[in-house]
C-alpha positions, 0 to 999 in steps of 0.5 A, a space after each residue: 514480491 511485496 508484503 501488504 500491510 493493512 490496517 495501519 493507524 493513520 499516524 504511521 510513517 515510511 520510517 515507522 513501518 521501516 524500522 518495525 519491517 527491518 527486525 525481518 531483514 533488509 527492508 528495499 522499499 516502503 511505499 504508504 499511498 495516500 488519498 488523491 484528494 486529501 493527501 492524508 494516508 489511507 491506512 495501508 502499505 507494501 514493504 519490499 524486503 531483500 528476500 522472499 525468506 525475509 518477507 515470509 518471517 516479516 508476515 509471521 511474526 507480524 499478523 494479527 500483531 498491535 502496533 499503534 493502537 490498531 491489530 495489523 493484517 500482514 500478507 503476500 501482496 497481490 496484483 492489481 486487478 479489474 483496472 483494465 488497460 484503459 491508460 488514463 483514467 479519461 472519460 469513457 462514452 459519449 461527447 463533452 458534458 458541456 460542448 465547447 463553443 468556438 
């Protein structure tokens, strides 16, 4: 399982939220996605730590906390959901846009 961080200032890095994360315990993983097309952080991120115990403490002491200048929210990470199976991304529905010529 992971831990959700939301709420993250934008300045935040893999080894700033790690070195706040490992106060908790023994931090697996870090993982701070980005905007596909800016590359720019999108202001949250998961922790995976070594124990569920760990994570529990982590999210305690955690939410609602300031960090950064911003007041974190911290929980239990959740699945993915509505992204359906489709497994690509490609476009759905009728022919080409622009059909080719050949």
């Amino acid at each position: 399982m992971s831990v959700y961080v939301g709420n993250l200032s934008y300045d935040a890095t893999e080894e700033d939220i790690r070195d706040v994360f490992k106060e908790y315990g023994s931090v697996k993983r870090v993982q701070v996605p980005s905007d596909r097309d800016t590359g720019r952080p999108r202001g949250f991120a998961f922790v995976e730590m070594e124990t569920e115990d760990e994570e529990t403490s982590a999210i305690e002491a955690l939410d609602g906390a300031e960090w950064m200048g911003r007041t974190l929210k911290v929980n239990k990470a959740r699945p993915r959901e509505g992204r359906g199976s489709s497994g690509g991304g490609g476009r759905k529905g009728g022919g080409e846009k622009f059909p080719r010529e050949y």
